[in-house]
C-alpha positions as CSV (number, residue, x, y, z in Angstrom):
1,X,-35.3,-42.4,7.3
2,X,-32.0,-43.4,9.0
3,X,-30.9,-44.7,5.1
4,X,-32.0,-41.3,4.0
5,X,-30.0,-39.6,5.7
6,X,-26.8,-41.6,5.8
7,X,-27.2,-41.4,1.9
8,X,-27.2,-37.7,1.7
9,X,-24.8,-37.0,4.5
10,X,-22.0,-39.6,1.8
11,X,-23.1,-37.7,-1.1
12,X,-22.7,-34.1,0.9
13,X,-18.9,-35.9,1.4
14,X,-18.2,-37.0,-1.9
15,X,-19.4,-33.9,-3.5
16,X,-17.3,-32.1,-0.8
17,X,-14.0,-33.6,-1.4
18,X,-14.9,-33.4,-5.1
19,X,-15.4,-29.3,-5.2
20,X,-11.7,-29.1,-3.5
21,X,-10.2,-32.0,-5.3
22,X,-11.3,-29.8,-8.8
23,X,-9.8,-26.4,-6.5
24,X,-6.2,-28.2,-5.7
25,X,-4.8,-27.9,-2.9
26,X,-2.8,-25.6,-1.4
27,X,-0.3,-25.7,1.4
28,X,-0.2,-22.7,4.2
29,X,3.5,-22.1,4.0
30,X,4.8,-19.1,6.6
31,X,5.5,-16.5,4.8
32,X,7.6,-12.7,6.7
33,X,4.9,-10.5,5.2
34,X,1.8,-12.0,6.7
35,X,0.0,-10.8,9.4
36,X,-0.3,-7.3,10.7
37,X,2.8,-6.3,11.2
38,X,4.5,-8.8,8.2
39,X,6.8,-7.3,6.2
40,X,9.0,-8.1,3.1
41,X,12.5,-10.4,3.7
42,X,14.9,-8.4,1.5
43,X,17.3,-11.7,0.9
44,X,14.3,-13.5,0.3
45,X,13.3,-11.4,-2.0
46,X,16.6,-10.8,-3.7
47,X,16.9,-15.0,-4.4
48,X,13.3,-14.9,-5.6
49,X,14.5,-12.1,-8.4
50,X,17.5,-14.8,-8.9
51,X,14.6,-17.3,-9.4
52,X,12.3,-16.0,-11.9
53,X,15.6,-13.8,-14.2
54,X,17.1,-17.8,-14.0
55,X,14.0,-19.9,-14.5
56,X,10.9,-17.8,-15.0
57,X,11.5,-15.0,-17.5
58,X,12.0,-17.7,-20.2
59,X,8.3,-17.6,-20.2
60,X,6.5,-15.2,-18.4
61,X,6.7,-11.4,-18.3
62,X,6.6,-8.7,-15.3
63,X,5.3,-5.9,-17.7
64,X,4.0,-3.4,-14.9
65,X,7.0,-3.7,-12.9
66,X,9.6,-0.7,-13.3
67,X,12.8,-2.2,-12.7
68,X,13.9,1.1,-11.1
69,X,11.6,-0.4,-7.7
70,X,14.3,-2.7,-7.2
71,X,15.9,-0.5,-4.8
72,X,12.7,1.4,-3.7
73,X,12.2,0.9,0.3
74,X,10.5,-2.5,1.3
75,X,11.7,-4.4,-1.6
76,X,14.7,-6.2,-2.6
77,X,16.8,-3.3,-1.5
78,X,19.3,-3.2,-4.5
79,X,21.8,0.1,-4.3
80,X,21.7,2.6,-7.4
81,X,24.3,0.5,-9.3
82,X,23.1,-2.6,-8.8
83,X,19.7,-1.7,-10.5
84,X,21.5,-0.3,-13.0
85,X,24.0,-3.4,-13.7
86,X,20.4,-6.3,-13.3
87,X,18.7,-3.4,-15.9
88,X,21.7,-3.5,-18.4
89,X,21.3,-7.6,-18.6
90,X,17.6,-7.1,-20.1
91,X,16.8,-6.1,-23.6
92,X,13.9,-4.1,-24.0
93,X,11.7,-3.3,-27.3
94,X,12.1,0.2,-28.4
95,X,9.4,1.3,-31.1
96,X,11.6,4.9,-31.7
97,X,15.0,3.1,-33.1
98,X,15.0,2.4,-36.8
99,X,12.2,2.6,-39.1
100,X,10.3,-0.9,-37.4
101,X,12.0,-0.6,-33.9
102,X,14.9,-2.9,-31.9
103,X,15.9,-4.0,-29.1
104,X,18.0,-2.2,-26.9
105,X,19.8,-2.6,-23.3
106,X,17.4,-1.3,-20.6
107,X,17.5,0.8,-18.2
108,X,16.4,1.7,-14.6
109,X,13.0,3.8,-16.3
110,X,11.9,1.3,-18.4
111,X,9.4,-2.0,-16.9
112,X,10.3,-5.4,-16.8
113,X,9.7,-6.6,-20.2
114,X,6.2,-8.8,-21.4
115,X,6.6,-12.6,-22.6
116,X,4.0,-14.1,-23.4
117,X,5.5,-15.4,-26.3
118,X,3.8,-19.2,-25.6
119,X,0.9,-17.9,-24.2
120,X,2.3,-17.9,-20.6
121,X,0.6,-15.5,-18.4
122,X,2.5,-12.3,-17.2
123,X,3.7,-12.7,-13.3
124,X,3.0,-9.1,-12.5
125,X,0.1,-9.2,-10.7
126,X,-0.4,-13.2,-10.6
127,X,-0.2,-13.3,-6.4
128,X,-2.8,-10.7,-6.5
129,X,-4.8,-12.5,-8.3
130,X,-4.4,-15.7,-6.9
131,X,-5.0,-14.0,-3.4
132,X,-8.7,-15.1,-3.2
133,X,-8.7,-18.5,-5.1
134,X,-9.3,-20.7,-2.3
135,X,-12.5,-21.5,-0.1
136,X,-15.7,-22.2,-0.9
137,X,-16.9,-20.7,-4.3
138,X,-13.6,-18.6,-4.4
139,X,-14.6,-16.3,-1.2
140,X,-11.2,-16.2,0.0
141,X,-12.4,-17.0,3.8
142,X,-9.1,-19.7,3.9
143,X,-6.9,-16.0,2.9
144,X,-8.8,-14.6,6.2
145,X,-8.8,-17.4,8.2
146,X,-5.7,-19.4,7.7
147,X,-3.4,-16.3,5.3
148,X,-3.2,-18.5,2.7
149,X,-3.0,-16.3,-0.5
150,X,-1.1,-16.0,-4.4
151,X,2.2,-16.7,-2.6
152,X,0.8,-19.7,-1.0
153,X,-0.9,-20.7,-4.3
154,X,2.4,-19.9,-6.2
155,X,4.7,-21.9,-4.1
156,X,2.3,-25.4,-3.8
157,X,1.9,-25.0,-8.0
158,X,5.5,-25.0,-8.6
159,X,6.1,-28.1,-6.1
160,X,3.0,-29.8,-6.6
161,X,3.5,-32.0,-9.5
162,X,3.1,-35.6,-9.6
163,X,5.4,-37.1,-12.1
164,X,2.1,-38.0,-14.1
165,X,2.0,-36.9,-18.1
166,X,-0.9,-37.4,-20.6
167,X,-1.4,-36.4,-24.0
168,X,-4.6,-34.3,-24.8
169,X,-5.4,-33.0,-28.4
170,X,-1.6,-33.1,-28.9
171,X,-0.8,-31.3,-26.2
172,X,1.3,-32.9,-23.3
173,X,-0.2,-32.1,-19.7
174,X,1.3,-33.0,-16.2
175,X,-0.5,-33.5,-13.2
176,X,-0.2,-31.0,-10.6
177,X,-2.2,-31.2,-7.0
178,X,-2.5,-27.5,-6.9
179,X,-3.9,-26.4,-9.9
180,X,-7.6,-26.3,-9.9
181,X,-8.7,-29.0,-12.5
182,X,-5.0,-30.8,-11.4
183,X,-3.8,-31.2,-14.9
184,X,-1.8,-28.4,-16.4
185,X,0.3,-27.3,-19.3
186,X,3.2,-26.0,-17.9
187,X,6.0,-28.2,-17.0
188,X,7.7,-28.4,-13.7
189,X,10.7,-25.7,-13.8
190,X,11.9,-26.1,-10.6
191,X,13.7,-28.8,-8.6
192,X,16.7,-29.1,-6.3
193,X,20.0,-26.9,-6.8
194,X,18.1,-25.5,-9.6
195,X,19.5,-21.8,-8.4
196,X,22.8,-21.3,-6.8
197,X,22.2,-18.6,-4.1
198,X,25.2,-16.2,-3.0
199,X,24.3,-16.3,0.7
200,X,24.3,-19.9,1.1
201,X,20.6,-20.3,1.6
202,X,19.0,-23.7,0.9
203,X,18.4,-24.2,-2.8
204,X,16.0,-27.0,-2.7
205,X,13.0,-26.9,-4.5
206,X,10.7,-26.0,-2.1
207,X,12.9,-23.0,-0.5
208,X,13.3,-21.9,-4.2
209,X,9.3,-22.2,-5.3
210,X,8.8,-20.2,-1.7
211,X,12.1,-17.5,-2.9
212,X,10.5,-17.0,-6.2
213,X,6.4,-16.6,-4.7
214,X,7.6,-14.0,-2.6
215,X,9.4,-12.2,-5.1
216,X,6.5,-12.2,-7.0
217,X,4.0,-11.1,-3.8
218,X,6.1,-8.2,-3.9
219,X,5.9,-7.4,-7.4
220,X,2.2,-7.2,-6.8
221,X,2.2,-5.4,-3.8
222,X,5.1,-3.5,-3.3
223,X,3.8,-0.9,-0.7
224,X,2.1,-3.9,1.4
225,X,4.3,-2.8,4.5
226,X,3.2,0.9,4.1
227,X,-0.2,0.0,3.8
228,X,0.1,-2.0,7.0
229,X,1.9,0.6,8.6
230,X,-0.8,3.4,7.6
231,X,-3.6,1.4,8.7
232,X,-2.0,0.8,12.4
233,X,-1.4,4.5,12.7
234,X,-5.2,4.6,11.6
235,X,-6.5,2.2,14.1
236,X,-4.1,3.9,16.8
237,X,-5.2,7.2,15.8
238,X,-9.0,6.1,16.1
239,X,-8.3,4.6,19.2
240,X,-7.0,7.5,21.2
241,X,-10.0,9.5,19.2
242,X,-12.5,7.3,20.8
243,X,-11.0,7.9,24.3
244,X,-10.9,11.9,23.9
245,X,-14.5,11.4,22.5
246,X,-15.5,9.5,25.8
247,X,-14.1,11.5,27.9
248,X,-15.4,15.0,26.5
249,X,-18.6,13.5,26.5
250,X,-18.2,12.4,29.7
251,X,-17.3,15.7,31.1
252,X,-19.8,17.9,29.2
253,X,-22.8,16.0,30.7
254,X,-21.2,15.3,34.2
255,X,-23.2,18.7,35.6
256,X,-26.6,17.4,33.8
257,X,-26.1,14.1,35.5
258,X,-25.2,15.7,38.8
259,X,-28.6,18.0,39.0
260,X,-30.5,14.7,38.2
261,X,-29.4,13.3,41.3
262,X,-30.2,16.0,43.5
């Protein structure tokens, strides 16, 4: 019996380590916006833009991003003129000029535009969707337990490769501790002094992957601090409620209770 059970409690390990070897793994970096009161880093976010215009939009897309929310309240906080200058560097598809379309310089109305040209997925809403991918069978209890969400996910995928290549039906993959499966198509994109950032702030890699993950938190969740900020008026609001509650109550049936007593 004591066999028995050793056996069982090695395979429960092995299969274990196995289920989060085949997730990746995923470091808890600290991120400004977590918790209940987090909120958005505007420098952080403005090197993260830096990040993915430099490095990222080779590949992937932000097509449900307006590029006019670039100086909305809560995210990277850029004046008037400076979302129209970063809009005027993008070209844009328009279907209405000539007979088959062009391209055009953008502006502040139009979105971020798609690349998926090699089958790269857009960034839009990638956090978002990464946001539950860890804990047992994708429940996102690490998310509630430990914060660890897209960002987290972004960050330890863009600093988690190997050095380790192999060739697979032609295609060239690279190992990567992070990605679920741990071999992935993408090639690393970042490493150190891969960005230059204006206000002198570290430009290693893992500073930049972290930049660049919160940038893209933002991009899908832009109103995250006024969502926190509704739901603690909402809590204090319910809070004082309950108190008023308690104390009517308490005062309506103070006579009742009295003549019980007598």
């Amino acid at each position: 019996m004591k066999m028995i059970k050793t056996a069982l409690a090695a395979l429960a390990l092995s299969g274990t380590a196995a289920f989060a070897a085949e997730l990746g793994h995923v470091t808890d970096y600290d991120f400004s916006f977590e918790g209940p009161f987090g909120t958005y880093d505007q420098n952080q976010l403005q090197r993260g833009l830096k990040v993915y215009t430099e490095i990222c939009s080779a590949c992937h897309g932000l097509k449900f991003v307006p590029i006019r929310t670039l100086g909305d309240g809560g995210g990277p906080g850029f004046s008037p003129e400076q979302v129209r200058a970063y809009a005027s560097q993008i070209e844009v598809f328009d279907p209405e000029l000539g007979e088959q379309g062009d391209f055009r310089d953008a502006a502040p109305t139009d979105n971020f535009p798609a690349n998926n040209a090699v089958g790269a997925p857009d960034l839009s809403l990638m956090a978002k969707a990464r946001a539950g991918f860890h804990g047992p069978a994708n429940l996102g209890i690490n998310q509630i337990v430990k914060g660890m969400g897209g960002a987290e996910y972004i960050a330890s995928l863009l600093t988690g490769y190997t050095g380790e290549e192999m060739e697979q039906a032609g295609t060239v993959l690279y190992e990567n501790e992070a990605f679920p499966g741990r071999w992935i198509s993408m090639a690393p994109v970042l490493g150190d002094d891969y960005v230059e950032f204006d206000d002198g702030a570290p430009s290693d890699m893992e500073s930049a992957a972290k930049d660049v993950a919160a940038f893209l938190m933002w991009t899908a969740e832009p109103k995250l601090a006024a969502r926190k900020q509704m739901g603690l008026t909402a809590v204090i609001m319910l809070a004082v409620l309950s108190v008023l509650l308690y104390l009517t109550n308490k005062r309506i049936w103070a006579p009742v209770k009295g003549r019980k007593g007598e």
